[in-house]
N, C-alpha and C positions, 0 to 999 in steps of 0.2 A: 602629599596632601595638597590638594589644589585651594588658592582663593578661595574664601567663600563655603565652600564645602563645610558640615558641620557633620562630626561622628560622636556615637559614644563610643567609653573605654571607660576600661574600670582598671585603675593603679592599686597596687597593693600599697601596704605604708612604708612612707619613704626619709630618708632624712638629707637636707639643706644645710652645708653650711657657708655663711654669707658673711657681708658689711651689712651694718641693721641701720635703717636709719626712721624717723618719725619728723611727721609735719603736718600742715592739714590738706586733707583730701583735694579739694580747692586747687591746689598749689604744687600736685605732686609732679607736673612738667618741670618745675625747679628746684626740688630737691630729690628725685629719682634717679636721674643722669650721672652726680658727682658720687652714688652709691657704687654703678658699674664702673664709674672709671676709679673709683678706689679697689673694688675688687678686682678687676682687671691688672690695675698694678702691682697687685698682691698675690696674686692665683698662684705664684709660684712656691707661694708659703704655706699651699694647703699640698702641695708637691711634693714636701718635705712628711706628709703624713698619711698619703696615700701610698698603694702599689702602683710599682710605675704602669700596668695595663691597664688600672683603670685613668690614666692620664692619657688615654688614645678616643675614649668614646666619650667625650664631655658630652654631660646633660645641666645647660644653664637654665637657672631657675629664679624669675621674680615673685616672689612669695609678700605675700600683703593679707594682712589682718588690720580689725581695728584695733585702739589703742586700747579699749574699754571692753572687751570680752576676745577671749581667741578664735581666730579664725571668723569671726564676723564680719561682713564689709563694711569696708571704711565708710564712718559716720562723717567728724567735724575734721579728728585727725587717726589717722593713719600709720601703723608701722609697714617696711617694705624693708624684706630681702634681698638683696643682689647677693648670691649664690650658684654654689654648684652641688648636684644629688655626690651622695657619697653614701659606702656602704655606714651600716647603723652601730658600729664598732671602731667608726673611726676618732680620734681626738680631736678636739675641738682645740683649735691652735688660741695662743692670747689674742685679744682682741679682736675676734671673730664669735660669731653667734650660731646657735644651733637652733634648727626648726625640725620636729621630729613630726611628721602628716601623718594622718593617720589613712586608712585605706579607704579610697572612694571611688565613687563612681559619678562621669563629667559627661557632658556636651562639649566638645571642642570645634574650634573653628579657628584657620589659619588668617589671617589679615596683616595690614601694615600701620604704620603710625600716621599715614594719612587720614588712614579709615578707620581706627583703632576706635573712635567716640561713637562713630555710625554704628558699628559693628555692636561693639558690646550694647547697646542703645537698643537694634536688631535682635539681639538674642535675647534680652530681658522683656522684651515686650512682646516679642512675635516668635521668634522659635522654643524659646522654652513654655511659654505656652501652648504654642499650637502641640507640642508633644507632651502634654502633661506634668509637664517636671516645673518645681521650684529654685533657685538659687539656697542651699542650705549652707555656707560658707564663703567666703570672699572669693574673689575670681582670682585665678594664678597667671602666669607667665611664664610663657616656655618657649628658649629659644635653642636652637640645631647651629653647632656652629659653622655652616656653612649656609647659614640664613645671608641675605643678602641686608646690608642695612633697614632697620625699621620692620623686618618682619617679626613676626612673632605668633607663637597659636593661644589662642586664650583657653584657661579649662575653668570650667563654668559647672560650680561643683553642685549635684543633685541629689548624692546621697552618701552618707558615712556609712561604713559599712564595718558591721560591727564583729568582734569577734567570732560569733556563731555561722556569720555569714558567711566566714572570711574560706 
């Protein structure tokens, strides 16, 4: 996926499990960061609960809600995941948190943390409108571990997709 570029996809439901941390919205350049480097020092503890192949295809995930309804975007303050997807059968190690998503369908676009405030700014005013879509759920984070520092693809959630659909 190139810069810039913006695709749909539709994810089936999926589960997260992370370091949970909360603070306000405002703020979250300074309490977001010591989330991954607590989960990063720890990954090897969700290792001990995994199969070792799914330890070859990491899929990290910043997962954020408000504190005050699930899955809505963050208001005053904010909950955030730092996470990795794991199959939905997996245990939840002590002091580690589970985020269970449910199946939806996003607007994604790849960017960096230079351009991380342009971007999303860009999609909520101008590409998801000009495509007809609303923000129905907070915006996620999605990083490939061979992202290079500060990349990241945002998914800019449009539609819950409910059992029927599913």
């Amino acid at each position: 996926m190139k810069f810039g570029e913006v695709q749909k996809v539709r994810l089936p439901a999926f589960t997260v499990i992370g370091k949970l941390g909360e603070g306000l919205a405002t703020e979250g350049s300074s309490w977001v960061p010591p989330l991954w480097e607590a989960a990063n020092a720890r990954f090897d503890e969700l290792g001990e609960v995994l199969e070792p192949d799914m330890l070859t295809d990491l899929q990290l995930w910043g997962m954020m809600s408000d504190t005050t309804a699930w899955l809505r975007p963050w208001q005053e303050v904010g909950y955030y995941l730092a996470g990795l997807a794991v199959p939905s059968d997996t245990p939840t190690p002590v002091d580690w948190y589970r985020w269970d998503m449910p199946a939806m369908e996003y607007l994604i676009v790849k960017t960096n943390s230079q351009e991380l405030n342009t971007m999303t700014e860009k999609m909520l005013t101008e590409i998801l409108p000009q495509q007809g879509e609303e923000l129905v759920a907070a915006i996620q984070e999605y990083y490939e571990p061979d992202f290079e520092a500060g990349e990241v693809v945002l998914y800019f959630p449009t539609k819950i997709i409910t059992a029927k659909e599913d």
